[in-house]
C-alpha positions as CSV (number, residue, x, y, z in Angstrom):
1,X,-34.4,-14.1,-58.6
2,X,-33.8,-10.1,-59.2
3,X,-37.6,-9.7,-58.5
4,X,-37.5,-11.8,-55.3
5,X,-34.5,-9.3,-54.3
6,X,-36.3,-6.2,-55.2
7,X,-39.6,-7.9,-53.1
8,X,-37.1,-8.3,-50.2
9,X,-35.3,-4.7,-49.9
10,X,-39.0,-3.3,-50.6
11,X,-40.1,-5.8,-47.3
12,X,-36.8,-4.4,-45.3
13,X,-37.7,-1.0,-46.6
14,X,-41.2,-0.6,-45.1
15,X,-39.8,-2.3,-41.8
16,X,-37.6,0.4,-41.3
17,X,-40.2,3.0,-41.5
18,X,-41.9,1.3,-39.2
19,X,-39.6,2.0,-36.9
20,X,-39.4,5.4,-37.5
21,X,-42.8,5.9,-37.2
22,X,-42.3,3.4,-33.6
23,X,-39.9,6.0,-32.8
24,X,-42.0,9.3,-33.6
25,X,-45.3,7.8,-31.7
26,X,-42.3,6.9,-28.7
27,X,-41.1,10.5,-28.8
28,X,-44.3,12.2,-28.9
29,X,-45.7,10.4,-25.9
30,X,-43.0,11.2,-23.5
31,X,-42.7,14.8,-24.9
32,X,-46.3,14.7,-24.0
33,X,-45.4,14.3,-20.6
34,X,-42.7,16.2,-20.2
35,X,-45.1,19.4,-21.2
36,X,-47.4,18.5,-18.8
37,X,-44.5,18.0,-15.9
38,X,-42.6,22.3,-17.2
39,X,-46.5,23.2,-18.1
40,X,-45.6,24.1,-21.8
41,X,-48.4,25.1,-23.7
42,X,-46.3,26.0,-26.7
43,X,-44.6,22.5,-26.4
44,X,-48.4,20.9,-26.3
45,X,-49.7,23.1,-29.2
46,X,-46.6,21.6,-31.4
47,X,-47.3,18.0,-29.9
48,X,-51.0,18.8,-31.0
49,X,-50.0,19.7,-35.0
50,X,-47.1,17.1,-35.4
51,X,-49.9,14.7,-35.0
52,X,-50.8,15.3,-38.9
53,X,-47.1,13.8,-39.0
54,X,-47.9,10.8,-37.9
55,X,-50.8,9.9,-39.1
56,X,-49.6,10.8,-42.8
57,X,-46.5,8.5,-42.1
58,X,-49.4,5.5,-41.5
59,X,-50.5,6.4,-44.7
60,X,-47.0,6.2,-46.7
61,X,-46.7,2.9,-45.7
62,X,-50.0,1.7,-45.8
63,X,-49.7,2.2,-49.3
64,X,-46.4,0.8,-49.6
65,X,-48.1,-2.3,-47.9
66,X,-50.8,-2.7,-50.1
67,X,-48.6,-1.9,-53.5
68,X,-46.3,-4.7,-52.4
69,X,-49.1,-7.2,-51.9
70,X,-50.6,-6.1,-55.4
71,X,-47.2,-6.4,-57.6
72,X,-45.8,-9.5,-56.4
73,X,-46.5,-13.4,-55.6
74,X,-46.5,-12.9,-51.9
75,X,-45.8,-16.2,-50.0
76,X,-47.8,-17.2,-46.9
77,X,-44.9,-15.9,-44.1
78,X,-44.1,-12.9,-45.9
79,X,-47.8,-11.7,-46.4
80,X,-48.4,-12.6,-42.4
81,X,-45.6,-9.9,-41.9
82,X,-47.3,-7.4,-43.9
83,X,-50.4,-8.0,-42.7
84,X,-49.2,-7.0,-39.4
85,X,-47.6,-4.4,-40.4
86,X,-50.8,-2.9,-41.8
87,X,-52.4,-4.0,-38.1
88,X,-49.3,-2.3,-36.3
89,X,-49.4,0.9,-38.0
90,X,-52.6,1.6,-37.0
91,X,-51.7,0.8,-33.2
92,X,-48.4,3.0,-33.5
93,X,-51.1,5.9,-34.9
94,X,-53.6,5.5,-31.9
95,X,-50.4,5.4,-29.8
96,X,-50.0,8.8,-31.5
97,X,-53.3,10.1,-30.7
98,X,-52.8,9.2,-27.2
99,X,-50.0,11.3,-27.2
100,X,-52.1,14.2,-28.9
101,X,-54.5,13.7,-26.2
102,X,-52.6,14.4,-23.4
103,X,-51.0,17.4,-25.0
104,X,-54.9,18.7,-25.3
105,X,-54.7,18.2,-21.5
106,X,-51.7,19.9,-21.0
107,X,-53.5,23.1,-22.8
108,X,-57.0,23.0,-20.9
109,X,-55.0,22.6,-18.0
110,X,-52.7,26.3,-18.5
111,X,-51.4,27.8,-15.8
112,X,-53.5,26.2,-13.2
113,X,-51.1,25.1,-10.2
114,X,-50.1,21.6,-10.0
115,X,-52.2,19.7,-7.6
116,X,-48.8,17.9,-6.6
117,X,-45.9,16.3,-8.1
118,X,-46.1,13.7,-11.2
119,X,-44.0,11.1,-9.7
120,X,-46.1,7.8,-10.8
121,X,-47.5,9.6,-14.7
122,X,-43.7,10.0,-15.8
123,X,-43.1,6.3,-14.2
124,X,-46.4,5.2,-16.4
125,X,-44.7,7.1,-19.7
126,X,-41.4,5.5,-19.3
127,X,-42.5,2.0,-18.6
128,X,-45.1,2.0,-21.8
129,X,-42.7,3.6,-24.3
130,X,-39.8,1.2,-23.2
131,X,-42.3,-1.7,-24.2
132,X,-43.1,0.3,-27.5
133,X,-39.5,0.5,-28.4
134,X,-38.7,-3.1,-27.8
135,X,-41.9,-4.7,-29.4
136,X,-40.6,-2.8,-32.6
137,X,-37.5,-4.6,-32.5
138,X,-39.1,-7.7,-31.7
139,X,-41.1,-7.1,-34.6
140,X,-38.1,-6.6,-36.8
141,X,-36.0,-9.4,-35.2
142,X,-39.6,-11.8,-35.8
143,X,-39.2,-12.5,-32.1
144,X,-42.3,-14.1,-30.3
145,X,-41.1,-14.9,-27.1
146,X,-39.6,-11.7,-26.4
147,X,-43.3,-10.1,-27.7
148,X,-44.7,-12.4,-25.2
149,X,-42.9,-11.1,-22.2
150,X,-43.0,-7.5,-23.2
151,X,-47.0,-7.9,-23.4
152,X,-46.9,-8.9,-19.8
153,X,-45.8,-6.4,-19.0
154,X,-48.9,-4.2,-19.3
155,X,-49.4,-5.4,-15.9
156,X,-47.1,-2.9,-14.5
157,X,-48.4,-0.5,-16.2
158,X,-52.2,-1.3,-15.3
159,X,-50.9,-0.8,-11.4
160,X,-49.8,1.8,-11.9
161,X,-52.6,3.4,-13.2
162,X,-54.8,2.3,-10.2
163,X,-52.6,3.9,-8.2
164,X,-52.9,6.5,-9.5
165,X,-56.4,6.7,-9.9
166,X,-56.7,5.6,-6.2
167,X,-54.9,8.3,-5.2
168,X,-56.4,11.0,-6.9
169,X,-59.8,10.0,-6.4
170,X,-58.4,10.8,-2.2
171,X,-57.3,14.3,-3.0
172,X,-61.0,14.5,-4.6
173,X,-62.6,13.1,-1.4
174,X,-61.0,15.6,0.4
175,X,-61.4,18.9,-1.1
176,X,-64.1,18.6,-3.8
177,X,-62.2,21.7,-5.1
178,X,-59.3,19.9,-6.5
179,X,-61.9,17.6,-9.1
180,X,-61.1,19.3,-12.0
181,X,-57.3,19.0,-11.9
182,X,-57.4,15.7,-10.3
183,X,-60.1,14.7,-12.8
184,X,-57.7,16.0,-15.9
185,X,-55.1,13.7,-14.3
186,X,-56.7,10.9,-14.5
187,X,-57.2,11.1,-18.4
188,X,-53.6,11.2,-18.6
189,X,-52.8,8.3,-17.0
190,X,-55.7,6.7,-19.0
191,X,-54.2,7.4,-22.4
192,X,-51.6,6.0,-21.2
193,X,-53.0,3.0,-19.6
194,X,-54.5,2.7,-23.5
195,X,-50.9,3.2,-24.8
196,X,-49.6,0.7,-23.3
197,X,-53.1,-1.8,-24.6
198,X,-52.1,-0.8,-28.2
199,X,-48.5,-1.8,-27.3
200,X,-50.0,-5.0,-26.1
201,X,-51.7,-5.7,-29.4
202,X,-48.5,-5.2,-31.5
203,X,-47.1,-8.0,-29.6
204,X,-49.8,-10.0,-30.5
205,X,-49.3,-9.4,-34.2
206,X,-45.2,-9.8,-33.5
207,X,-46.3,-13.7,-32.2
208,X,-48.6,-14.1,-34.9
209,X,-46.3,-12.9,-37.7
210,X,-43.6,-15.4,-36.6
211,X,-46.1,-18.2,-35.8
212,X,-49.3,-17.8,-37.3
213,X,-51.2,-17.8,-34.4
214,X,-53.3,-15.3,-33.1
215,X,-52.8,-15.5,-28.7
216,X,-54.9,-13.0,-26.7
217,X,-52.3,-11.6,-24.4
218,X,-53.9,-9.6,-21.4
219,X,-56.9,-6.9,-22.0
220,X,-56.2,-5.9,-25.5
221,X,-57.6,-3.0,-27.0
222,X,-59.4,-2.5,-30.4
């Protein structure tokens, strides 16, 4: 009984730092933003190295995952949730590197002028790190119907995108000068148009934790 206790803290445990780690991917993908909207290299270069962060925090409890799998008699519904814990790390890293991404945007970019205001990008940022945050709690609170609604919700974020992309591809067509800026852009809004995919697939691991079914929900990405 003692050991099943122990097994049970250690399960709560590495659930909580999956939300930290939720919450540090969340953070760094709107502070991503935000240096591209005040033009903060400095902010972008620090974005850039707390990456490392990150990615070793994956680590920590990938290897608390696969310790608690080796040590104890793991039964069917417990080892789903750490399985998918395993799966979800990974998407809350690439969520990370998204993050990373745009910051490297942010830095070729420099001091070049905006080629206009970022009124749908922020829109894209707060809508996909929203979903992030609740599919972590729906994670935690082994909620599948909640995943399931949060995952279609990557439709709002996919129209958005093509807005976007639609409108810059106008400024483009009007003054091939603008290309390059409108061009950079557009890989923001991609990463995260991808950002929100990843989010997406942690739903999908939410619904199969609780139910042990794997359901395809919209254009996930692996």
């Amino acid at each position: 009984m003692e050991i099943r206790a122990s097994y049970h803290k250690r399960l709560r445990e590495i659930q909580d730092d999956i939300l930290v780690m939720g919450s540090m991917s969340e953070k760094a993908l709107l502070r991503s933003v935000q240096v591209l909207k005040d033009r903060d290299l400095a902010g972008a270069k620090q974005i850039i190295a707390d990456d490392a962060v990150i990615n070793r925090k994956r680590f920590e409890i990938e290897e608390a995952c696969i310790q608690l799998i080796a040590r104890q008699q793991t039964m069917a519904g417990d080892l789903r949730t750490i399985v998918c814990a395993l799966y979800i790390i990974t998407e809350l890293e690439r969520i990370g590197d998204y993050a990373e991404g745009i910051a490297k945007i942010v830095v070729m970019i420099g001091d070049e002028p905006p080629l206009k205001p970022l009124i749908d990008i922020p829109r894209m940022v707060d809508k996909t790190t929203s979903m992030l945050r609740r599919s972590m709690a729906a994670f935690v609170n082994r909620d599948a119907d909640t995943a399931k609604k949060i995952a279609a919700e990557d439709d709002d974020v996919d129209q958005l995108y093509d807005q976007i992309f639609r409108e810059l591809l106008t400024f483009m067509m009007e003054d091939p000068r603008t290309i390059t800026r409108a061009t950079r852009l557009i890989w923001v809004a991609h990463n995260l148009e991808r950002a929100a995919d990843r989010v997406t697939n942690i739903c999908e691991r939410v619904v199969f934790a609780v139910t042990g079914k794997m359901e395809e929900m919209g254009a996930s990405t692996y």
